[in-house]
N, C-alpha and C positions, 0 to 999 in steps of 0.2 A: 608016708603021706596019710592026712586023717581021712578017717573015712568020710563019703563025700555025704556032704547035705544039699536035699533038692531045694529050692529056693525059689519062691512067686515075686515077694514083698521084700524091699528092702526099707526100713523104716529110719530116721537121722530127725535130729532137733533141727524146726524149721529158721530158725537162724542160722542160712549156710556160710562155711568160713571156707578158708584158704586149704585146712585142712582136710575140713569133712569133704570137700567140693574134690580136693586128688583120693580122699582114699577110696570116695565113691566111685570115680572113673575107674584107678586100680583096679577096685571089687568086679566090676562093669566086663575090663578089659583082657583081664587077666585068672580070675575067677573060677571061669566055668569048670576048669578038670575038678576047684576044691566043692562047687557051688553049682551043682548041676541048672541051669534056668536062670542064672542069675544076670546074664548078659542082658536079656530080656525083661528080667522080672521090674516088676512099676515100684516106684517110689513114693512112700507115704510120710508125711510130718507129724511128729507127735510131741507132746513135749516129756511123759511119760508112756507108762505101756498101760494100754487099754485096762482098767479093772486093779493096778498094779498088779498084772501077772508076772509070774517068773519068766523072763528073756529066755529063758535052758527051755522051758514050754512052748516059747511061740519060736523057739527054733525050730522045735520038733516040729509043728505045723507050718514050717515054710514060709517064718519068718525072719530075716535077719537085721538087727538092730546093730549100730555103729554108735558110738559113745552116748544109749541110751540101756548101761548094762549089758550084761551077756560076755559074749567074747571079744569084741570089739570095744572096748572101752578105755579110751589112756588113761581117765582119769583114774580107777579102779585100779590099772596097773601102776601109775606112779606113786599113789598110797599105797601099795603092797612093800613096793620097794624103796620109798621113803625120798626120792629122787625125782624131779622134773628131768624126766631121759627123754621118754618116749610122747611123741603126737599117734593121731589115730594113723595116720600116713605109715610112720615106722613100723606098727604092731601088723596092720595091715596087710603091710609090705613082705615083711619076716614070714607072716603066716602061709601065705600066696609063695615062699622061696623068690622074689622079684627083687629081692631089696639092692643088690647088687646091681642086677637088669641097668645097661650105658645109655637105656633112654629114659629111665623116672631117675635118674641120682642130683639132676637139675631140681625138677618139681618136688622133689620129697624134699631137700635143704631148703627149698620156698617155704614149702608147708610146715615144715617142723621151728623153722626162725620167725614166720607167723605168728604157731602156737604158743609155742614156749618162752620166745622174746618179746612177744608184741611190737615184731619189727617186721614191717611190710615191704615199701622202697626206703632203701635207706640215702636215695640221692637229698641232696641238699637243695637242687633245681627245680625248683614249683613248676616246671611243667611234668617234668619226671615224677615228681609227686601226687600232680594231679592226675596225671594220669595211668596212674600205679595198678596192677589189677588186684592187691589188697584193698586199697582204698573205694576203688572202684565198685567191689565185692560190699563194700559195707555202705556205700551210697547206695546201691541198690536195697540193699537190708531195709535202708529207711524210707524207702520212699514203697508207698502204702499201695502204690497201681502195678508193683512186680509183685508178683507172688512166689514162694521157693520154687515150684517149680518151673516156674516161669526164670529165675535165676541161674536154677543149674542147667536149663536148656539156654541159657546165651551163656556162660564160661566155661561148660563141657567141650566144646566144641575150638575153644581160645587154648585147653591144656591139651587137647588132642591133636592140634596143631603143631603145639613144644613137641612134646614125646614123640609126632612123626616124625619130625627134622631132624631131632638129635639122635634118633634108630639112622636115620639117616648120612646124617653126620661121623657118628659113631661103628658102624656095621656094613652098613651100603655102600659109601664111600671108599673106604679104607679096601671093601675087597676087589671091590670093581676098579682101583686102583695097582691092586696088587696082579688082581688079572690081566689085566693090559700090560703090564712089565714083563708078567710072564710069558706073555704073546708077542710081544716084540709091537705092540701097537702104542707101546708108551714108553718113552726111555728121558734119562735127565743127562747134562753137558754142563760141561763148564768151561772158563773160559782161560787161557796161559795169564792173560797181562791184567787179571782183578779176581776176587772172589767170588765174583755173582753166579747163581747157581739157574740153569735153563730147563725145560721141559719141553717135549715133542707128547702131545697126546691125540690117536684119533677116538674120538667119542661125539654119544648126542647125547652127552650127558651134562645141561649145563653149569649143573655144580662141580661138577668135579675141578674145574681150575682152581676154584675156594678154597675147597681143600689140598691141593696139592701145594699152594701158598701158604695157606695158615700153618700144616702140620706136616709136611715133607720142608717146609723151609726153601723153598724155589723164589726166587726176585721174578721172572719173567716165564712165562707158560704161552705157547702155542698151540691152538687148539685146532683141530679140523673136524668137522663135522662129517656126517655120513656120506653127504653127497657133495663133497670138499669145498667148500664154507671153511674161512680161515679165520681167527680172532687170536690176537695178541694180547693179554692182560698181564699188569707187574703190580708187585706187592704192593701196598702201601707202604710209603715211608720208605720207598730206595732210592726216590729220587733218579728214577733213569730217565736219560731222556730220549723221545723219542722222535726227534725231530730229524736226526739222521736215516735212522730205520725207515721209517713214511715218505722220506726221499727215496731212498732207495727201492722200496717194497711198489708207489706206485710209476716210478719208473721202469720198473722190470714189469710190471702187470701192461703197462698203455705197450710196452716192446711187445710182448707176446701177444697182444692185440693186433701190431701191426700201425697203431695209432699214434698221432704225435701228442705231446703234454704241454703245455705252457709252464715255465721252469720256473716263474716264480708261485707256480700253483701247488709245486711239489712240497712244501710244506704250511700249506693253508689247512687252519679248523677245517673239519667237516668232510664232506665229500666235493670234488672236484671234477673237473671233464676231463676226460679222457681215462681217469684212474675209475671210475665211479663205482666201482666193487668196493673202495675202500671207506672208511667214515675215521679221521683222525678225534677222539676225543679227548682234550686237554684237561676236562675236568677230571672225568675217573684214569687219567693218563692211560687208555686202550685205546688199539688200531682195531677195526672193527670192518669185517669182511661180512656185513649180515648182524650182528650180533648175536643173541640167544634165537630171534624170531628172523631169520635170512629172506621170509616170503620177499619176493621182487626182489631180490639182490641177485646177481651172479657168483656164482662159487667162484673163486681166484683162479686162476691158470698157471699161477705159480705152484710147483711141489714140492713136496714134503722135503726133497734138497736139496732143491733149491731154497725155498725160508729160512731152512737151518744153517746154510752157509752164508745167505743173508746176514743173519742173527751174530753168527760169528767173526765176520768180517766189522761189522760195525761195534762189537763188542769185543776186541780181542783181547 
């Protein structure tokens, strides 16, 4: 590791782009062991360095510049080595050891097909276009009432946002996934007479069915919540239907109530009397005991195997 420089001042050309705008959060987020202060230190625009001094000088003084010379600079490194390779994001990235890091490998291929391609969204769809956050990044450039840093304090906060989800996506997920399998508080099933693949998970975690669909490859996940709150979610695109299951699910819920149901209510949208824990939604095809926000719902009175011999019985 180089040795560390203290850092007040981070200084960037006041025209922020796609680039300068990730490798400054980078520097920001990721920094401080290289950059003692730097988490903190304020943000100056310049278009040169005061006096043309040497960047190696106002290092030393506790200045650090980003493709305004110095060490941060692609353009200086893509001349060196005769190649449009690197954006300030990639040099950045390398310097910091982050480059690899499962939550910037999204935003740095932003930043660098930005830089290097002058390719922002590449949707065809004028509203995806319009509302591209490259695009977006350079309507603000031109309009003369934002100032930089009035810029990087509204998309700082738009890239910190990416980078949480996908640590999350990437790291949090995956092991708070793995822990519950290992505790026996999460397990997957399947079924003799189809390929479809089920899941039992208890969490209050409500991404985790996200994931277990997208990247364990599950059609159908059962979720119970802490204080047993039940939620049914299936993949997109498997086409289950659940029109049998919500018969059955609020027939068994109004039984252990002790309450009778009106049988043609048992598979009506929505919520219904007698079942009224449940909520059938057709559009995101989810049985919904509460959802994500349960306040005023009842937790189900159905168990854990009870649902899952449910599940199997109608899916066999």
């Amino acid at each position: 590791m180089p040795e560390p420089i203290r850092i007040h001042t981070i200084a960037m050309f006041p025209k922020v782009q796609a680039d300068t705008l990730t490798a400054l959060y980078i520097l920001k987020t990721f920094g401080e062991p290289f950059f003692p202060g730097i988490r903190n230190a304020q943000v100056k625009f310049w278009t040169n360095t005061p006096n043309n001094e040497d960047p190696k000088k106002l290092e030393q003084q506790g200045y650090l510049l980003i493709d305004l010379g110095g060490m941060f600079d692609h353009h200086t490194d893509n001349e060196a080595s005769g190649e449009k390779k690197e954006c300030l994001s990639t040099i950045v990235a390398k310097y910091l050891k982050v480059d690899t890091h499962p939550s910037l490998k999204k935003v740095i291929a932003w930043a660098k097909r930005d830089d290097l391609q002058g390719k922002g969204t590449l949707s065809e769809d004028m509203l995806d276009r319009a509302f591209g956050l490259s695009g977006l990044i350079m309507n603000l450039n031109r309009l003369p009432q934002y100032s930089p840093i009035q810029i990087v304090s509204m998309v700082t906060p738009l890239i910190d946002a990416h980078v949480r989800e996908e640590y999350k996506r990437n790291v949090e997920l995956p092991r708070l996934w793995k822990t519950l399998l290992d505790t026996g508080k999460a397990y997957t099933f399947g079924f003799k007479g189809n390929s479809l693949k089920a899941a039992y998970v208890n969490t209050s975690e409500v991404a985790l069915a996200g994931y277990i669909r997208n990247r364990d490859n599950v059609d159908l996940v059962i979720v119970r919540g802490p204080v047993g709150h039940l939620n049914i979610i299936t993949k997109n695109g498997t086409g289950i239907d659940l029109k049998p299951l919500i018969r059955s699910i609020r027939y068994k819920e109004a039984s252990l109530k002790g309450v009778e149901i009106n049988e043609t209510d048992l598979l009506s949208q929505g919520r219904v009397t007698g079942a009224e824990e449940w909520y059938y939604d057709t559009a995101a095809n989810t049985l919904q005991n509460g959802g994500a926000n349960p306040e005023g719902i009842n937790p189900s009175k159905i168990s854990e195997t009870e649902i899952v011999n449910i599940v199997k019985e109608i899916y066999p």
